[in-house]
DSSP file (Angstrom, degrees, kcal/mol; ACC not computed):
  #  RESIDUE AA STRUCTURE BP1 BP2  ACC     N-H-->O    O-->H-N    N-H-->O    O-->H-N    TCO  KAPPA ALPHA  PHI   PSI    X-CA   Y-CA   Z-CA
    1    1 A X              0   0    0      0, 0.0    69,-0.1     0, 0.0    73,-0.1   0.000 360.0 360.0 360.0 129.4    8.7    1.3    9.8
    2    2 A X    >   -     0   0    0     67,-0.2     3,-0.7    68,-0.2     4,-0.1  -0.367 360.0-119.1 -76.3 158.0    5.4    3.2    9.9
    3    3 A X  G >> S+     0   0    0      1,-0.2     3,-4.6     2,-0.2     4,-0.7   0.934 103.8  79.6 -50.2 -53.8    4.1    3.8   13.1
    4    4 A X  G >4 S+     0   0    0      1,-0.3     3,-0.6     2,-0.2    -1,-0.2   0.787  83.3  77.1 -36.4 -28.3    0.6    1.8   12.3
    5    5 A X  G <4 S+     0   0    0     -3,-0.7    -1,-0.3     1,-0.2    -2,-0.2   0.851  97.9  36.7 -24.6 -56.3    2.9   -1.1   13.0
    6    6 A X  G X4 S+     0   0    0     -3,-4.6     3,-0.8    -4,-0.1    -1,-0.2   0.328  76.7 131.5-104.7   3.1    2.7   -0.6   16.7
    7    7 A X  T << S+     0   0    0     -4,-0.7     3,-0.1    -3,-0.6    -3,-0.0  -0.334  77.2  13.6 -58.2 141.5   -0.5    0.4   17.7
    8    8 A X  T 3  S+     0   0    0      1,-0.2     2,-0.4     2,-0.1    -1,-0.2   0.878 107.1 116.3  84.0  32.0   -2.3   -1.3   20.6
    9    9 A X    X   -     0   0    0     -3,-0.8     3,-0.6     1,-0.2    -1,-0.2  -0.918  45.3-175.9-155.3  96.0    1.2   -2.7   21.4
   10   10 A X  T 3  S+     0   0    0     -2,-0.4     2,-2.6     1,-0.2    -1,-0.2   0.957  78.3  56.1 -70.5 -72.1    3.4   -2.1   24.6
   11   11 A X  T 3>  +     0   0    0      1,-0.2     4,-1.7     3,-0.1    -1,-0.2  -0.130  67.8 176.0 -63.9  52.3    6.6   -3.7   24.0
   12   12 A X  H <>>S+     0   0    0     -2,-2.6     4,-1.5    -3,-0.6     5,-0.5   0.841  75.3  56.0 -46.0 -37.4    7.7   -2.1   20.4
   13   13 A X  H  >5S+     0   0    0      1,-0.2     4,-1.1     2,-0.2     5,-0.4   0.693 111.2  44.8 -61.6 -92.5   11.0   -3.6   20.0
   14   14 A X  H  >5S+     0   0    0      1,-0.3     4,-2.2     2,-0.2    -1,-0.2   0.711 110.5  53.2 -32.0 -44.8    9.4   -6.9   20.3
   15   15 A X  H  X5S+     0   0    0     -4,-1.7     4,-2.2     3,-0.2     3,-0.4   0.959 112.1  49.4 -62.5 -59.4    6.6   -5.8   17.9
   16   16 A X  H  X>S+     0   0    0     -4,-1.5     4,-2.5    -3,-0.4     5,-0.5   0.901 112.1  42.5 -37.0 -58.3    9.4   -4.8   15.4
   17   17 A X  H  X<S+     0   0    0     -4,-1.1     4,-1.6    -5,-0.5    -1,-0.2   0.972 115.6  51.9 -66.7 -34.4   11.5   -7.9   15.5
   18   18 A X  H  <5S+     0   0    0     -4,-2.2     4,-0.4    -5,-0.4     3,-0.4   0.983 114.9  42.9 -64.7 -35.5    8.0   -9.8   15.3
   19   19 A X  H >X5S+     0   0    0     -4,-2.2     3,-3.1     1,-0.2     4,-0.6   0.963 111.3  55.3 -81.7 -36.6    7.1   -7.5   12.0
   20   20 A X  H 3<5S+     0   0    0     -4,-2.5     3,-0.2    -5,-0.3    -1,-0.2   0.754  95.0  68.2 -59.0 -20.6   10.7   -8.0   10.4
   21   21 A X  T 3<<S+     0   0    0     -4,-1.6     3,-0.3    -5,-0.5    -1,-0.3   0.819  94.1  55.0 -64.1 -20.5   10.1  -11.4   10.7
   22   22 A X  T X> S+     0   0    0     -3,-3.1     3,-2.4    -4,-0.4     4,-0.9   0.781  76.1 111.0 -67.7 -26.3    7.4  -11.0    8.0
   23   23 A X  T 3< S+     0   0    0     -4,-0.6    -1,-0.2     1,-0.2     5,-0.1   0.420  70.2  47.7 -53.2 -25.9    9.7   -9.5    5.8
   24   24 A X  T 3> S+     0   0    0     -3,-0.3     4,-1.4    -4,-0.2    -1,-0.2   0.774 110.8  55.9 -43.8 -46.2   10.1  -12.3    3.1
   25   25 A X  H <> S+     0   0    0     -3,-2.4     4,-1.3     1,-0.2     3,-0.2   0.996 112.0  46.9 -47.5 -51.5    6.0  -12.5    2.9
   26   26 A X  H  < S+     0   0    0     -4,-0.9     4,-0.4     1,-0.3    -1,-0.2   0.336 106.8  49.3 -99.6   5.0    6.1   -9.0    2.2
   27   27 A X  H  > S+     0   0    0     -5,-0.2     4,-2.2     2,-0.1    -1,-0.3   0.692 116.3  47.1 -78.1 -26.8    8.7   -8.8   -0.3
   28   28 A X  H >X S+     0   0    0     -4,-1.4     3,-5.1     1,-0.3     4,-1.1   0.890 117.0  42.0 -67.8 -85.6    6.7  -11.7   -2.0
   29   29 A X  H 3X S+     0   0    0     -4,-1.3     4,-2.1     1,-0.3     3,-0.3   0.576 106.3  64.4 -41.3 -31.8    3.2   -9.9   -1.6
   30   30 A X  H 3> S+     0   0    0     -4,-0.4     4,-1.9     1,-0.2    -1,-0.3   0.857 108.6  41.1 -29.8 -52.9    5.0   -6.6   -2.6
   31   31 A X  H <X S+     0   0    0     -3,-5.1     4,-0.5    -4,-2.2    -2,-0.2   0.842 112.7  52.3 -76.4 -26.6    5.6   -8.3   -6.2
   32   32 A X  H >X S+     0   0    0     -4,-1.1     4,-2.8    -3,-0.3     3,-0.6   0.957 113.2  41.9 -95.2 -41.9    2.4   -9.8   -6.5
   33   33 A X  H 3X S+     0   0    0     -4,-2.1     4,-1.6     2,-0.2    -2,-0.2   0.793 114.1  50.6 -60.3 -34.7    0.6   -6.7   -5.9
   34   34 A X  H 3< S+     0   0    0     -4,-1.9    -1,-0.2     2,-0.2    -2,-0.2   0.538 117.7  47.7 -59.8 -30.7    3.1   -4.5   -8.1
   35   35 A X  H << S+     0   0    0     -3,-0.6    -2,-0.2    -4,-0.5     3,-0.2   0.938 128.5  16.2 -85.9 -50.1    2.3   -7.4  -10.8
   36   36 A X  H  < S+     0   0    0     -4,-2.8     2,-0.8     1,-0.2    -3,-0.2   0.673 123.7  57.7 -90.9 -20.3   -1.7   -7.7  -10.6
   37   37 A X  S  < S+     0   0    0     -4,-1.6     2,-0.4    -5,-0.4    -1,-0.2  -0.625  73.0 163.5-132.2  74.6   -2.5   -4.7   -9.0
   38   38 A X        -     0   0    0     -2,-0.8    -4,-0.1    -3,-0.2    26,-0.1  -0.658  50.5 -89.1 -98.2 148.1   -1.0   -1.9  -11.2
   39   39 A X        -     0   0    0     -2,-0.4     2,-0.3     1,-0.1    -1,-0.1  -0.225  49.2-122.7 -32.6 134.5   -2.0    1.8  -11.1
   40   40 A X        -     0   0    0     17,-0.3    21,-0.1     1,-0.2    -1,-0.1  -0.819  32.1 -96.7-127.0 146.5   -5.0    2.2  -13.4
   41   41 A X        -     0   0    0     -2,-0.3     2,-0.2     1,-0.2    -1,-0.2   0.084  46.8 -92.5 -50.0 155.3   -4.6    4.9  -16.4
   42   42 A X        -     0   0    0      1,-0.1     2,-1.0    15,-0.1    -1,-0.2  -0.406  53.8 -91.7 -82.4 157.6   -6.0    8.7  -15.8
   43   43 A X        +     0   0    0     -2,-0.2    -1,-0.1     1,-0.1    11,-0.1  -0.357  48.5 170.8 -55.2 102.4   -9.6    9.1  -17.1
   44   44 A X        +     0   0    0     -2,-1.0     2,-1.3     1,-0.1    -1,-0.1   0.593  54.8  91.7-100.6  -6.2   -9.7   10.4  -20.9
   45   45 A X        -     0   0    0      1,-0.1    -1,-0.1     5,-0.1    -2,-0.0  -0.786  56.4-173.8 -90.0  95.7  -13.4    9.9  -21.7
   46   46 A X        +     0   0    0     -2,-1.3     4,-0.4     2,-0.0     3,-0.3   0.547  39.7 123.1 -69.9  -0.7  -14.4   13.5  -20.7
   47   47 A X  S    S-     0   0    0      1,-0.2     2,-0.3     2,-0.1     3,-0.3  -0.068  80.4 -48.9 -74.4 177.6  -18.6   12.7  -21.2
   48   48 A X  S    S+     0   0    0      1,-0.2    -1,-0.2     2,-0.1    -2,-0.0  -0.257 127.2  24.2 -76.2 126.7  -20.5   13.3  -18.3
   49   49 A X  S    S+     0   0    0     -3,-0.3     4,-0.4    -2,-0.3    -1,-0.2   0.527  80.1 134.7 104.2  31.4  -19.6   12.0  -14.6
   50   50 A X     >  +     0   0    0     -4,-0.4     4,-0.6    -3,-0.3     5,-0.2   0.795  61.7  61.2 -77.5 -20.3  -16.0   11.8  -15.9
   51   51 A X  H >> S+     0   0    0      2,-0.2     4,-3.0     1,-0.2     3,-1.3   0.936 101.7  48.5 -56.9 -55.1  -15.0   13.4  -12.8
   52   52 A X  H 34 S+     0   0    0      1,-0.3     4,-0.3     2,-0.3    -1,-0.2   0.631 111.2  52.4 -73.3  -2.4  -16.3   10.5  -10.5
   53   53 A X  H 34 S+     0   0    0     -4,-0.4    -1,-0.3     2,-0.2    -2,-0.2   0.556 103.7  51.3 -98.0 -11.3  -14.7    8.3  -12.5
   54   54 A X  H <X S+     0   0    0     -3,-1.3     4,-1.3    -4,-0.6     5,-0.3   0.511 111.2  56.6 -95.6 -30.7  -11.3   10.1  -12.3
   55   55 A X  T  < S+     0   0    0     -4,-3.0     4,-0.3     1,-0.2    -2,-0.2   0.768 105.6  47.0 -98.3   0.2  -11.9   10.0   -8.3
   56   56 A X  T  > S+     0   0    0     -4,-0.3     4,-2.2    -5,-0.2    -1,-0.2   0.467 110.6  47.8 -57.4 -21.2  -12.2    6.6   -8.2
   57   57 A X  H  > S+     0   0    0      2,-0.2     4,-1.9     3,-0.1   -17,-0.3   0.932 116.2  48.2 -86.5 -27.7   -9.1    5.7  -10.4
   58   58 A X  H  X S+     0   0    0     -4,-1.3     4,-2.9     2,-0.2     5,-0.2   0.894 113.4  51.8 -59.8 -43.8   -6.9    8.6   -8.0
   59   59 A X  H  > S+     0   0    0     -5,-0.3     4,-2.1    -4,-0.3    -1,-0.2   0.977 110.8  44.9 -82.0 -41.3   -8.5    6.6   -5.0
   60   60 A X  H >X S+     0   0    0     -4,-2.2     4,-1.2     2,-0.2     3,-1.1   0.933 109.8  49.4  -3.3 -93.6   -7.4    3.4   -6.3
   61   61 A X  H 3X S+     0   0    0     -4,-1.9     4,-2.1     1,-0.3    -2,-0.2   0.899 111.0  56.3 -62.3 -63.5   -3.7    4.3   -7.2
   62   62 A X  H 3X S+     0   0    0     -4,-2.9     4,-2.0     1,-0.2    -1,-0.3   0.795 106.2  52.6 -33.1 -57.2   -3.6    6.0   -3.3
   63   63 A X  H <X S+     0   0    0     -4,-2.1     4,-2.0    -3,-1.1     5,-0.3   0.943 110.4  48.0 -53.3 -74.4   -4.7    2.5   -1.8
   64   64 A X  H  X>S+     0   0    0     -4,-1.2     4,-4.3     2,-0.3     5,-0.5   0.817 112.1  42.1 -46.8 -47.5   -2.1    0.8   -3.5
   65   65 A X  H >X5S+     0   0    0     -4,-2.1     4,-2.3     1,-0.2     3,-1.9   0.958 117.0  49.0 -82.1 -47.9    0.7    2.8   -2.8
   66   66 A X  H 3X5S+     0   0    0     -4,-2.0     4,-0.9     1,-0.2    -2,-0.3   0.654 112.4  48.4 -17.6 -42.3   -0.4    3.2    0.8
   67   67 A X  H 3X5S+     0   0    0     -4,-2.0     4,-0.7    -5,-0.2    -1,-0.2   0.825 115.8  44.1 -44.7 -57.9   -0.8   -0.6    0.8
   68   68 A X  H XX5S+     0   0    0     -4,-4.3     4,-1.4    -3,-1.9     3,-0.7   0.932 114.2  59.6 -73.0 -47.0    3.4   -0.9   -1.1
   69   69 A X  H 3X<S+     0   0    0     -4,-2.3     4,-0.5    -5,-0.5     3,-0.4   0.986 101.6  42.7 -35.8 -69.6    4.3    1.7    1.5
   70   70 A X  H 3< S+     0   0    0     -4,-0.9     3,-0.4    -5,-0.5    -1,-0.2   0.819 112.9  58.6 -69.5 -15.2    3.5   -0.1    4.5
   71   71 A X  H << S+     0   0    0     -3,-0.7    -1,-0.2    -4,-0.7    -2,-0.2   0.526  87.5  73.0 -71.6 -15.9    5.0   -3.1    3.2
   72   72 A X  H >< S-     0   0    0     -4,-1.4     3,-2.7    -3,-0.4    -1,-0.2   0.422  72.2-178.7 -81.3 -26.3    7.9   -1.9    2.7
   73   73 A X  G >< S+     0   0    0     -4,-0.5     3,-0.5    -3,-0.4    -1,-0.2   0.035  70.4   5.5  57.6-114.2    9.1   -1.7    6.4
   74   74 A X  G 3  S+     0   0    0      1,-0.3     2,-2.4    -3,-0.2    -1,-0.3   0.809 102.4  94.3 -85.4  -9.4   12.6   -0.2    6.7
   75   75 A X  G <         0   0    0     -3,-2.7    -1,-0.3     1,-0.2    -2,-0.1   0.038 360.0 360.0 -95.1  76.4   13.2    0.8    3.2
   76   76 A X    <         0   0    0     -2,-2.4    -1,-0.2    -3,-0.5    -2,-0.1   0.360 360.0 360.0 -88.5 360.0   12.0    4.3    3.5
């Protein structure tokens, strides 16, 4: 479980058992995001400002797995 879990939080065993209680949500939202929210293809249109459009699709794909990551809770 990543740390970001517990911030701003004294009692961490009690925040864990409270976030493992989510775990069913976050299998669900895990699939729905993995379904809708797919990784978007690299940029092939080289014409100009193809670069900023290749660092938006990179910054994308990051969110998302950062996003599947943190859902993901103990299987790391």
């Amino acid at each position: 479980m990543q740390a970001v879990w517990f911030k701003g939080h004294k009692d961490k065993e009690a925040r864990r058992k409270e976030v493992l209680s989510y775990q069913n949500a976050f299998d669900e939202l895990s699939i729905i995001l993995e379904q809708n929210y797919r990784k978007k293809e690299s940029v092939r249109d080289y014409s100009p400002g193809w670069e900023h459009k290749q660092i938006a699709v990179n910054e994308y794909n990051a969110v998302i797995d950062e996003i599947l990551t943190l859902l993901k809770l103990n299987k790391e």
